[in-house]
PyMOL CGO cylinders between C-alpha atoms (Angstrom):
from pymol import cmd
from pymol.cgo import CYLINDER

trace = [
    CYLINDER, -104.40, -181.33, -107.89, -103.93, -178.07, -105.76, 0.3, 1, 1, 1, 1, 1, 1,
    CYLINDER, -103.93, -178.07, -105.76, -105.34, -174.77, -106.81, 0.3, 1, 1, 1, 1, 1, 1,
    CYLINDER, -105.34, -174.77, -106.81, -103.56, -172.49, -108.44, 0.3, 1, 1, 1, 1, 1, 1,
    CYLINDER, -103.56, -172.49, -108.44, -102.20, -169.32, -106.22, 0.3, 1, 1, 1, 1, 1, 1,
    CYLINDER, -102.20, -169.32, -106.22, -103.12, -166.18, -107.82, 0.3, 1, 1, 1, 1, 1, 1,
    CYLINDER, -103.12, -166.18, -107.82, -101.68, -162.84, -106.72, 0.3, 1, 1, 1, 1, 1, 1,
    CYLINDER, -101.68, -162.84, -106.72, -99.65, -162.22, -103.59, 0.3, 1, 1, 1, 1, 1, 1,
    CYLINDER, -99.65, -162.22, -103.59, -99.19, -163.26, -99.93, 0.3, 1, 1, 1, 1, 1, 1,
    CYLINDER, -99.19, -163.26, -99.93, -99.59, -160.38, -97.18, 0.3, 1, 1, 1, 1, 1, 1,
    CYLINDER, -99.59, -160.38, -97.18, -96.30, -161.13, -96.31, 0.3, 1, 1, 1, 1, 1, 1,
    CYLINDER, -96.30, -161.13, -96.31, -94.73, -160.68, -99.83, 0.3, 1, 1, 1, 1, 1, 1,
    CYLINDER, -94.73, -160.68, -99.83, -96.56, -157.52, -99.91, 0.3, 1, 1, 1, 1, 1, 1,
    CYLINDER, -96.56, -157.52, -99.91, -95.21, -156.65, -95.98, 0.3, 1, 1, 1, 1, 1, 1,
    CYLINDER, -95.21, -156.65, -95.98, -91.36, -156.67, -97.48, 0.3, 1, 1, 1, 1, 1, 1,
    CYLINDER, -91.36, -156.67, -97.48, -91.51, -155.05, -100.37, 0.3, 1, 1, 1, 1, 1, 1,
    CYLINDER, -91.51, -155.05, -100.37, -93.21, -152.08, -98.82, 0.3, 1, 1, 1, 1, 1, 1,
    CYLINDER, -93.21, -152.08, -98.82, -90.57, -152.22, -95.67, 0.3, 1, 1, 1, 1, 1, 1,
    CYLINDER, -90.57, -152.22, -95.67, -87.74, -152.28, -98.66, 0.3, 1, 1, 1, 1, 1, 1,
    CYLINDER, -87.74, -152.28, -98.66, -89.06, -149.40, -100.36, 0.3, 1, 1, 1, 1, 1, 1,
    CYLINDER, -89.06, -149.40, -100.36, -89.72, -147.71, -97.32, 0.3, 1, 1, 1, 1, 1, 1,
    CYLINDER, -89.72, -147.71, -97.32, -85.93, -148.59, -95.94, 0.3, 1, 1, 1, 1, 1, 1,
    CYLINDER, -85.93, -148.59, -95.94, -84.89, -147.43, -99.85, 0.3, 1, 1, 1, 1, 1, 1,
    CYLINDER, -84.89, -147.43, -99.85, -86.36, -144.12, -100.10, 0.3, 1, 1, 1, 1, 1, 1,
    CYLINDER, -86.36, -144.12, -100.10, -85.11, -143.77, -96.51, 0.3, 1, 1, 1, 1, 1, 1,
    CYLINDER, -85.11, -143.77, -96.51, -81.65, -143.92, -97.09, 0.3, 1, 1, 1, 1, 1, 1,
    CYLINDER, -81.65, -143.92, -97.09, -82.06, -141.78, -100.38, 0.3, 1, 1, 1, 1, 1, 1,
    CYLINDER, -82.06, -141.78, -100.38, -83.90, -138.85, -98.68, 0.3, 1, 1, 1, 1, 1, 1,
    CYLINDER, -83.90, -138.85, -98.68, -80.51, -138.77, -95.66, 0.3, 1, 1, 1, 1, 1, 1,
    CYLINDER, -80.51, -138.77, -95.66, -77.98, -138.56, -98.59, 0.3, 1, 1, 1, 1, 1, 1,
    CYLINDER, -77.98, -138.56, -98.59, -79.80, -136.47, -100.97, 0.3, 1, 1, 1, 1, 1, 1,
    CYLINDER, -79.80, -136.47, -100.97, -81.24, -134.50, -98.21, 0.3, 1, 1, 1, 1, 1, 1,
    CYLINDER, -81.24, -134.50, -98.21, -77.89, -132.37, -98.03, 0.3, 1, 1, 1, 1, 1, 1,
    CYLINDER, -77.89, -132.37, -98.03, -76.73, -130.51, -95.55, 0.3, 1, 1, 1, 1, 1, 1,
    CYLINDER, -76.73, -130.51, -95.55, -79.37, -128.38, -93.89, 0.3, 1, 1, 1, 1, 1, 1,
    CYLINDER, -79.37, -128.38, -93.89, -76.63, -126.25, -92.11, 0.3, 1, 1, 1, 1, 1, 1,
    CYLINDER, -76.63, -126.25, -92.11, -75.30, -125.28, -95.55, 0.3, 1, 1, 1, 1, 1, 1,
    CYLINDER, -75.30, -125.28, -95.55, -78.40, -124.37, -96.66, 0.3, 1, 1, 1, 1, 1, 1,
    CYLINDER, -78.40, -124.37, -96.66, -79.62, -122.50, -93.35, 0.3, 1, 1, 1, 1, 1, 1,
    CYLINDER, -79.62, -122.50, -93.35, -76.48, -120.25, -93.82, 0.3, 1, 1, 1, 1, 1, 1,
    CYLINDER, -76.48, -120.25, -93.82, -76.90, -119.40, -97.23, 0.3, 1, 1, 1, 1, 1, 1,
    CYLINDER, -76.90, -119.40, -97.23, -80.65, -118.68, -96.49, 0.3, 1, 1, 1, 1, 1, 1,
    CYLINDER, -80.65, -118.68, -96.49, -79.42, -116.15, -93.79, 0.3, 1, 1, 1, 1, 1, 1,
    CYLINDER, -79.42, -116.15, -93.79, -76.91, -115.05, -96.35, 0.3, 1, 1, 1, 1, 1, 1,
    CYLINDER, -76.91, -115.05, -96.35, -79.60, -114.04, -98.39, 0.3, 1, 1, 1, 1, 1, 1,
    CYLINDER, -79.60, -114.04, -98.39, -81.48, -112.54, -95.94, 0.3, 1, 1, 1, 1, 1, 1,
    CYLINDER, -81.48, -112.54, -95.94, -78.55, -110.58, -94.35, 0.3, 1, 1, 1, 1, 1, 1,
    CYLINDER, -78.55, -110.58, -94.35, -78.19, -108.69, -97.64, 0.3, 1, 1, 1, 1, 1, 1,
    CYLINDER, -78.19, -108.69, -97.64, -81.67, -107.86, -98.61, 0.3, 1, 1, 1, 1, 1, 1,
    CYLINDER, -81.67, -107.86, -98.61, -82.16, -106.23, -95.24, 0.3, 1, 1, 1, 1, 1, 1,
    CYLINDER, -82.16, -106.23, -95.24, -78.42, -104.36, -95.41, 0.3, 1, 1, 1, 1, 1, 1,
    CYLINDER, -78.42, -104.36, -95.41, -79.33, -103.26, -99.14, 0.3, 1, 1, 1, 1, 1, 1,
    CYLINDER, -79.33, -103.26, -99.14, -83.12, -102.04, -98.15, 0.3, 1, 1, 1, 1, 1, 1,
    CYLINDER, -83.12, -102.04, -98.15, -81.40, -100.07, -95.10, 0.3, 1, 1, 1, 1, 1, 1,
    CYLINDER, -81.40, -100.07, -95.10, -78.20, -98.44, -96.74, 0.3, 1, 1, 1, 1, 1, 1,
    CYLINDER, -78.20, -98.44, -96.74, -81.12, -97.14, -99.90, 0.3, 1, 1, 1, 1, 1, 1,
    CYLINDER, -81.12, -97.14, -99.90, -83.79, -96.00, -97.06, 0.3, 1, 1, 1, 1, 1, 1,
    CYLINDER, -83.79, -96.00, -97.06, -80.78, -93.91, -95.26, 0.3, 1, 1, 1, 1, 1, 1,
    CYLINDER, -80.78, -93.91, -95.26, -80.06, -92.15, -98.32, 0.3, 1, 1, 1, 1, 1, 1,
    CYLINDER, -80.06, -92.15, -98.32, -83.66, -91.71, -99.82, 0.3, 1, 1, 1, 1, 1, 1,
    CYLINDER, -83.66, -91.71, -99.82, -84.96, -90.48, -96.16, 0.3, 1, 1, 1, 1, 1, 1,
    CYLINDER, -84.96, -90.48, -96.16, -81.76, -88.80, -95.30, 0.3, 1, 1, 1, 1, 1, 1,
    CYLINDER, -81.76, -88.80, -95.30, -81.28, -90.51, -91.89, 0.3, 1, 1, 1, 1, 1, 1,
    CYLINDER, -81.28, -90.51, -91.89, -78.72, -92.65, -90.08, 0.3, 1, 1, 1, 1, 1, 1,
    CYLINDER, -78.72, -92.65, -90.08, -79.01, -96.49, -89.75, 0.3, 1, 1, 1, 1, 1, 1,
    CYLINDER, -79.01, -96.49, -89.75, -77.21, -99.05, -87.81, 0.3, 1, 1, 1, 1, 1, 1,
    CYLINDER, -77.21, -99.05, -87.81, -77.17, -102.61, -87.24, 0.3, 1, 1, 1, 1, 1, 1,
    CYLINDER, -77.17, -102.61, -87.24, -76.72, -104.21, -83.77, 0.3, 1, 1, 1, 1, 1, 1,
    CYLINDER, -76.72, -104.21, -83.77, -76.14, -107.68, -83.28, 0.3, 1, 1, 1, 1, 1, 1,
    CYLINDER, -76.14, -107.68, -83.28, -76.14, -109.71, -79.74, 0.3, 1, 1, 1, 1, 1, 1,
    CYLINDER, -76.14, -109.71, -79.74, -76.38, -113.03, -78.52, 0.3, 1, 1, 1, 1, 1, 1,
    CYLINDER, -76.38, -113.03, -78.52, -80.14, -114.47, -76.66, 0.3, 1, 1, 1, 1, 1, 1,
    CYLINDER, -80.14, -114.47, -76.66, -81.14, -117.09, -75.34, 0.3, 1, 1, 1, 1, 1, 1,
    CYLINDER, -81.14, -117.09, -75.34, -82.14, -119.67, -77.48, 0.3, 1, 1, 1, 1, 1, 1,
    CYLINDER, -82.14, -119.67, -77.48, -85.77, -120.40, -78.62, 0.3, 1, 1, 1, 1, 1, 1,
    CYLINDER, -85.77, -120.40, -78.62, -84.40, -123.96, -78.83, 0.3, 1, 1, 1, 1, 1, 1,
    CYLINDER, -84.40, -123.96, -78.83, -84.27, -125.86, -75.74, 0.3, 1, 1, 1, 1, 1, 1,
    CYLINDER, -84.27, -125.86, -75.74, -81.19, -128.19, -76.71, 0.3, 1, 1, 1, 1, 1, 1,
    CYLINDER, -81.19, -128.19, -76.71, -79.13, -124.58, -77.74, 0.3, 1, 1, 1, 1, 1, 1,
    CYLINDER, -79.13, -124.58, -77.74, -77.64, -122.74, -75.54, 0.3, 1, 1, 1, 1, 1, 1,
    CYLINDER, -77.64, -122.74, -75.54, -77.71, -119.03, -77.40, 0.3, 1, 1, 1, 1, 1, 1,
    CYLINDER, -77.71, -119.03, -77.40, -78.29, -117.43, -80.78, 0.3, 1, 1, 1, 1, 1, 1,
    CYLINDER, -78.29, -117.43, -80.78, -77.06, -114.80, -82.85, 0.3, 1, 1, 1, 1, 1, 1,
    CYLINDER, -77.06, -114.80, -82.85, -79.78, -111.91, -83.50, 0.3, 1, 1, 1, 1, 1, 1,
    CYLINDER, -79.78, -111.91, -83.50, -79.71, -108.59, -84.80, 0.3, 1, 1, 1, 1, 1, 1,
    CYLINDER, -79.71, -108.59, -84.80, -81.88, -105.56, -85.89, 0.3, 1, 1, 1, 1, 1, 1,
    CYLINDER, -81.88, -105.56, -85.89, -81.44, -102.35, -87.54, 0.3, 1, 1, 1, 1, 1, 1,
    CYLINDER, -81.44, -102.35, -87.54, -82.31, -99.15, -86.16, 0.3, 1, 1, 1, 1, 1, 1,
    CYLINDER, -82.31, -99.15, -86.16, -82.51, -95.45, -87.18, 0.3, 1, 1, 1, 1, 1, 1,
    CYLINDER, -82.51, -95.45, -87.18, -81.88, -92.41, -85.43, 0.3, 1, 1, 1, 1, 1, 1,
    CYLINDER, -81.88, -92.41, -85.43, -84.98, -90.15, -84.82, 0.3, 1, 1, 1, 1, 1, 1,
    CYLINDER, -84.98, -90.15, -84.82, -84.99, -87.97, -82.27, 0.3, 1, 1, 1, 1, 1, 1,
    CYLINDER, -84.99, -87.97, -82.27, -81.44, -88.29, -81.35, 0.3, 1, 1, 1, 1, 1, 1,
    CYLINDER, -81.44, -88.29, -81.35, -82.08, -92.18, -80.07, 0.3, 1, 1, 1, 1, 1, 1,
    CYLINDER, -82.08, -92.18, -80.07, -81.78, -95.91, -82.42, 0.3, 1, 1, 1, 1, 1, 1,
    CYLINDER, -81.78, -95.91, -82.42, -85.37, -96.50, -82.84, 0.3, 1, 1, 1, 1, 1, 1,
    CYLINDER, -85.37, -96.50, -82.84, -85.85, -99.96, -84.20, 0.3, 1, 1, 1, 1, 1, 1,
    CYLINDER, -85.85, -99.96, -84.20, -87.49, -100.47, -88.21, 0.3, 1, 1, 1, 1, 1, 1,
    CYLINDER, -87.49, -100.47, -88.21, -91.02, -101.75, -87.94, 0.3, 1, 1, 1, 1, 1, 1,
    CYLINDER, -91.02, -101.75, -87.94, -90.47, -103.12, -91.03, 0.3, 1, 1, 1, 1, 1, 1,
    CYLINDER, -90.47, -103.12, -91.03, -87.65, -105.24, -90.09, 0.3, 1, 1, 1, 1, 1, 1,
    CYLINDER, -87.65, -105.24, -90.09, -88.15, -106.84, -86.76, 0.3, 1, 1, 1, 1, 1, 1,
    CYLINDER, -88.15, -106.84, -86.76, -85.60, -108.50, -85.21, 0.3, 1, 1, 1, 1, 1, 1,
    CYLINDER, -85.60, -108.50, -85.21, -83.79, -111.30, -86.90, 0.3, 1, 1, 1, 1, 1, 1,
    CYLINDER, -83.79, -111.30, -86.90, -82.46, -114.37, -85.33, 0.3, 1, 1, 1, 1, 1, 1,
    CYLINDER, -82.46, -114.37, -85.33, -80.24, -116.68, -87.30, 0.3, 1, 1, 1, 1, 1, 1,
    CYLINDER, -80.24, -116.68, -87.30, -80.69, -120.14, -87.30, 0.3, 1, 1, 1, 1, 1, 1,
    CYLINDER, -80.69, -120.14, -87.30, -79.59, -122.87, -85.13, 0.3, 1, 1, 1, 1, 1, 1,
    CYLINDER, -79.59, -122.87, -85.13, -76.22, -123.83, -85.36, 0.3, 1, 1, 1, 1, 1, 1,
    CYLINDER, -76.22, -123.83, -85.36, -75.20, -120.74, -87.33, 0.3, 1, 1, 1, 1, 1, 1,
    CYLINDER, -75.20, -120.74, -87.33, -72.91, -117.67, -86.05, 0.3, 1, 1, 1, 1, 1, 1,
    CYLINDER, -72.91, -117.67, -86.05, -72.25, -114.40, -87.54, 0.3, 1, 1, 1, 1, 1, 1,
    CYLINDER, -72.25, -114.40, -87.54, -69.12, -112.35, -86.89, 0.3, 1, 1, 1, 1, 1, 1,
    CYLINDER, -69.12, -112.35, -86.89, -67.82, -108.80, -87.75, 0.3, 1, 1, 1, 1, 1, 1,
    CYLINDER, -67.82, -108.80, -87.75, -64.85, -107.90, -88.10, 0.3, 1, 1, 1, 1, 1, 1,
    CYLINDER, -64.85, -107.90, -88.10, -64.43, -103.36, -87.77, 0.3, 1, 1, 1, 1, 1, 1,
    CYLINDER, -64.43, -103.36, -87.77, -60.65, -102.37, -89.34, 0.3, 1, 1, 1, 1, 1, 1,
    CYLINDER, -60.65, -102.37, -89.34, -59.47, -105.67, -88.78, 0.3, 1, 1, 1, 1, 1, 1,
    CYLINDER, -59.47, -105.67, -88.78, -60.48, -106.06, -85.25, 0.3, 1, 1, 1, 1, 1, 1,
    CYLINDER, -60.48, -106.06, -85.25, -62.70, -108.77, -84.36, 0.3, 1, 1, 1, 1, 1, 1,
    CYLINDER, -62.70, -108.77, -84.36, -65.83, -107.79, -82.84, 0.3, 1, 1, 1, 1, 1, 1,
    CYLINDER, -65.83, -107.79, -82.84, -67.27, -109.01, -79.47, 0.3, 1, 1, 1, 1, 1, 1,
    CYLINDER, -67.27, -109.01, -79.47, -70.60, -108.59, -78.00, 0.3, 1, 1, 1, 1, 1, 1,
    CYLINDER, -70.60, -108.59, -78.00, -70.02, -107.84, -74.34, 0.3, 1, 1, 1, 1, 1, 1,
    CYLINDER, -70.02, -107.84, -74.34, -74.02, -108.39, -72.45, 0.3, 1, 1, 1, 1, 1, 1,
    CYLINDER, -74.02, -108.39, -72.45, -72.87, -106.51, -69.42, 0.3, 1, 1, 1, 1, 1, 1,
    CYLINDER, -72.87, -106.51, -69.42, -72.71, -102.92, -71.62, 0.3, 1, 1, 1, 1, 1, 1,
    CYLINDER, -72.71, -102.92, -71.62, -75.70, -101.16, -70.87, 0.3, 1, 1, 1, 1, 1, 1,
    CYLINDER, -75.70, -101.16, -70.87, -75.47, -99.11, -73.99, 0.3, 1, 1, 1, 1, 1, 1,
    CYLINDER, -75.47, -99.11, -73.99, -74.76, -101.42, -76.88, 0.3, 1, 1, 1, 1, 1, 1,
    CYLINDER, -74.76, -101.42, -76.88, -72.81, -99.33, -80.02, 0.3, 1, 1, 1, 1, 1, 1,
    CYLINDER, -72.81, -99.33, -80.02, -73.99, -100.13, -83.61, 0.3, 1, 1, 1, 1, 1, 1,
    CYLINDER, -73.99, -100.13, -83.61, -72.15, -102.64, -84.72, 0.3, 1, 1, 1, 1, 1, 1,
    CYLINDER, -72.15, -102.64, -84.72, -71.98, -100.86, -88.87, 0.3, 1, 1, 1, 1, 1, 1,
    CYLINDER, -71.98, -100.86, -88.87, -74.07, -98.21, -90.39, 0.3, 1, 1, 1, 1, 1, 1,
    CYLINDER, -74.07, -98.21, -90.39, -74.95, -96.44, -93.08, 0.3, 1, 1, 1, 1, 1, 1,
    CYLINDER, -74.95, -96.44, -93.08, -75.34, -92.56, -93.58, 0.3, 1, 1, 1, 1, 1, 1,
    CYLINDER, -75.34, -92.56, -93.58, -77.56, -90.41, -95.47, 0.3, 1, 1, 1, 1, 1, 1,
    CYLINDER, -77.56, -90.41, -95.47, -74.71, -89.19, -97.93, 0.3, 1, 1, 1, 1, 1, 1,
    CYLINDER, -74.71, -89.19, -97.93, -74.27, -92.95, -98.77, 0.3, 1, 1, 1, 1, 1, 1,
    CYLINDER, -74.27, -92.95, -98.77, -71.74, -93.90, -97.09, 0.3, 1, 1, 1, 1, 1, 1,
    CYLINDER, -71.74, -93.90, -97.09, -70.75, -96.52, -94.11, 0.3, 1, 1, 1, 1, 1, 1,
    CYLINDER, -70.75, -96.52, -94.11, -69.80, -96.66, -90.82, 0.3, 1, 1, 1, 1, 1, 1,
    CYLINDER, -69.80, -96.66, -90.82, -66.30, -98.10, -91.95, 0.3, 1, 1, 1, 1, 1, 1,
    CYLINDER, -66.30, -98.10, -91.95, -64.68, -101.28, -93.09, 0.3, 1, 1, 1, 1, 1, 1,
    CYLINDER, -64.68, -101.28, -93.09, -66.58, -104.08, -92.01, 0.3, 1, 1, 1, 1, 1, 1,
    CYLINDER, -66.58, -104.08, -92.01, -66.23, -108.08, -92.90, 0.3, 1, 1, 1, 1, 1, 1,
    CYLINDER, -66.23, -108.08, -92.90, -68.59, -109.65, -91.68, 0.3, 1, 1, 1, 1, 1, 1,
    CYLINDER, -68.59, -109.65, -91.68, -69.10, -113.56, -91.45, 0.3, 1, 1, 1, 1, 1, 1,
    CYLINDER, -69.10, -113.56, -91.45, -71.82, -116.44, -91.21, 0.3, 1, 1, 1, 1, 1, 1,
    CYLINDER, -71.82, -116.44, -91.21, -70.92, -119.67, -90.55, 0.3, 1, 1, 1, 1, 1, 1,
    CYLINDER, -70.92, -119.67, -90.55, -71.22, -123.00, -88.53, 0.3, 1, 1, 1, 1, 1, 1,
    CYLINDER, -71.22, -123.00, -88.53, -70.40, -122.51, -85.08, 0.3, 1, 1, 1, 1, 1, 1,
    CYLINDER, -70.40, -122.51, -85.08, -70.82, -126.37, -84.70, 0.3, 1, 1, 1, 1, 1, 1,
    CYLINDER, -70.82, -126.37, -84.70, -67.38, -127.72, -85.11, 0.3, 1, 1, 1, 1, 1, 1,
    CYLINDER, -67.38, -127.72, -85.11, -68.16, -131.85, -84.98, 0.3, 1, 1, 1, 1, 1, 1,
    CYLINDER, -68.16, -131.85, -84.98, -70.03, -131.89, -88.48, 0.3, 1, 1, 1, 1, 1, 1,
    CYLINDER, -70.03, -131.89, -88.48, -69.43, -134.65, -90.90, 0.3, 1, 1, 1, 1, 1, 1,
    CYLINDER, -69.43, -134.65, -90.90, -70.07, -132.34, -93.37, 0.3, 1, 1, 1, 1, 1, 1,
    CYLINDER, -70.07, -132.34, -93.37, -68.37, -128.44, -94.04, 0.3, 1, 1, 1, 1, 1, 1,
    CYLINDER, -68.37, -128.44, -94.04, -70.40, -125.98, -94.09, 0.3, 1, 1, 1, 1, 1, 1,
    CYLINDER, -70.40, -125.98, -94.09, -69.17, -122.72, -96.34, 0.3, 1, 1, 1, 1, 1, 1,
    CYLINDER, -69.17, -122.72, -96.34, -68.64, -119.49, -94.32, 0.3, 1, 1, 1, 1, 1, 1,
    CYLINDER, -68.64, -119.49, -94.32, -70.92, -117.22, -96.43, 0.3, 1, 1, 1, 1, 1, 1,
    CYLINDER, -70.92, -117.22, -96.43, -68.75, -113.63, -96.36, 0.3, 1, 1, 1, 1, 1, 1,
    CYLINDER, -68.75, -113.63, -96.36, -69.51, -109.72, -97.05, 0.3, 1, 1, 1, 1, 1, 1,
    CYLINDER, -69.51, -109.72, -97.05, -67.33, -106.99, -97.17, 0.3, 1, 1, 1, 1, 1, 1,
    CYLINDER, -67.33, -106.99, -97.17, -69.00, -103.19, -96.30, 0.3, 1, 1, 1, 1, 1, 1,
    CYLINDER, -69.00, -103.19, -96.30, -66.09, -100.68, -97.65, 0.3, 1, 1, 1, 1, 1, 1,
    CYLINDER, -66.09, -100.68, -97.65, -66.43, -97.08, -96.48, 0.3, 1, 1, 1, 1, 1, 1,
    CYLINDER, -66.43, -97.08, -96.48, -68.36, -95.57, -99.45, 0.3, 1, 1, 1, 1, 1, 1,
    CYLINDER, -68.36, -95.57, -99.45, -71.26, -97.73, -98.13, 0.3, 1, 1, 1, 1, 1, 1,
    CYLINDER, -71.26, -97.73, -98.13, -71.38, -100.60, -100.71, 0.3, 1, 1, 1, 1, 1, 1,
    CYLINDER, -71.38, -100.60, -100.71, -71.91, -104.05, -99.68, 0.3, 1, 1, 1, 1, 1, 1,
    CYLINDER, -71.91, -104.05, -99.68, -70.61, -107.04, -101.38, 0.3, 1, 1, 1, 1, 1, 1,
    CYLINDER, -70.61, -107.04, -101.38, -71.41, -110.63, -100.47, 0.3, 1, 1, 1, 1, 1, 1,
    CYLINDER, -71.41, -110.63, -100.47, -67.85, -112.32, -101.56, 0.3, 1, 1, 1, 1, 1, 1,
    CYLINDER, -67.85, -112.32, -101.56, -68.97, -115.77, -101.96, 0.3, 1, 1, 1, 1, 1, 1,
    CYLINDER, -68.97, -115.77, -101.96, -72.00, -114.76, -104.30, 0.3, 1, 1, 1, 1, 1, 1,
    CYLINDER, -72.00, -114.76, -104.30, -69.51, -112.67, -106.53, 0.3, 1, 1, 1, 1, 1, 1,
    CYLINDER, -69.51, -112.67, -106.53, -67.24, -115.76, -107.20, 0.3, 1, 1, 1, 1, 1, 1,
    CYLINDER, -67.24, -115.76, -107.20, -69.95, -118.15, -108.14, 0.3, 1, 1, 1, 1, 1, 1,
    CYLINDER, -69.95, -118.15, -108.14, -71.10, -115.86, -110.77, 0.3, 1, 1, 1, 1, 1, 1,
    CYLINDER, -71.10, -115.86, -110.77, -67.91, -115.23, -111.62, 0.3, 1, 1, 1, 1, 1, 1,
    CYLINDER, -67.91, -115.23, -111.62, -67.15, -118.88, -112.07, 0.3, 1, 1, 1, 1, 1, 1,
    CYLINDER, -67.15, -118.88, -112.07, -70.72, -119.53, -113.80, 0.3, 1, 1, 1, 1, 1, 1,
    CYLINDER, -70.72, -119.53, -113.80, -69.14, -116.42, -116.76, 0.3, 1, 1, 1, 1, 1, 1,
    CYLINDER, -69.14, -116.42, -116.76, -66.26, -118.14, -117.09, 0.3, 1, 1, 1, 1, 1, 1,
    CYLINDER, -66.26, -118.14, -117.09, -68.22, -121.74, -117.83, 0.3, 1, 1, 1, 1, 1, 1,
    CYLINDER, -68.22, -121.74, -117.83, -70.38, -120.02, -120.23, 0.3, 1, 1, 1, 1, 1, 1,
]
cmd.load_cgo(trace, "trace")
């Protein structure tokens, strides 16, 4: 008569942790979205807090602000260059930049356009002098017309990526278009 085998073999054990392992794996790729999607609507975000804190600070300090985008080299190795931009105010007849908003470099695989009375913008590195790209004035209004666009400048995706849009009319008000229609949509469900 043999003895009785109680419990598990290391081996049994071995497998059913690789399975789970393999398992939660595969889960955490398809549930773990689309980063790019989510990157963009991050800078979205971030895109109008800083435009709303700088059109109210021009008005309640009574001074002009612009914004003024370019293209650096990327902190990235594996990119090539990435979209930055900063706002600046005029004091003493020059753009001095915020210290309370530094710099801002969107992320990786993202790209923001502007587009000034229907004319694409284009950042052109051998200017000296760069012009702000949109303002905002003490009186509280803008710079102009300005649509302005973050998306995925990465073209081979599996996956699309929503361009995340604003709209800057000339009385200085600031809409983000695709946040407008998903509350819109979310009344309408209710």
């Amino acid at each position: 008569m043999s003895p009785r085998q109680q419990g598990f073999t290391l081996i049994e054990i071995i497998v059913v942790v690789f399975i789970i392992g393999l398992a939660v794996g595969v889960i955490s790729i398809a549930v773990g979205g689309n980063a790019t999607a989510d990157n963009a609507r991050k800078e979205a975000e971030e895109f109008m807090l800083q435009a709303s804190y700088v059109s109210e600070q021009a008005v309640l300090k009574g001074e002009t602000y612009g914004l003024f985008a370019e293209l650096r080299p990327a902190q990235d190795i594996d990119a090539e260059e990435q979209w930055c931009y900063t706002w600046k105010r005029v004091r003493d007849s020059q753009w001095q930049e915020l210290p309370e908003l530094p710099a801002h470099c969107i992320a990786e695989g993202l790209a923001i356009e502007f587009t000034i009375d229907e004319e694409l913008w284009e950042y052109d590195p051998e200017l000296e002098y760069q012009d702000p790209v949109m303002g905002f004035f003490p009186s509280g209004d803008s710079s102009g017309e300005v649509q302005i666009a973050i998306f995925a400048s990465q073209t081979n995706m599996d996956y699309e990526v929503e361009t995340q849009k604003f709209e800057l009319n000339l009385m200085g008000e600031l809409h983000w278009i695709n946040e407008e229609e998903r509350l819109e949509e979310e009344r309408k469900g209710l």
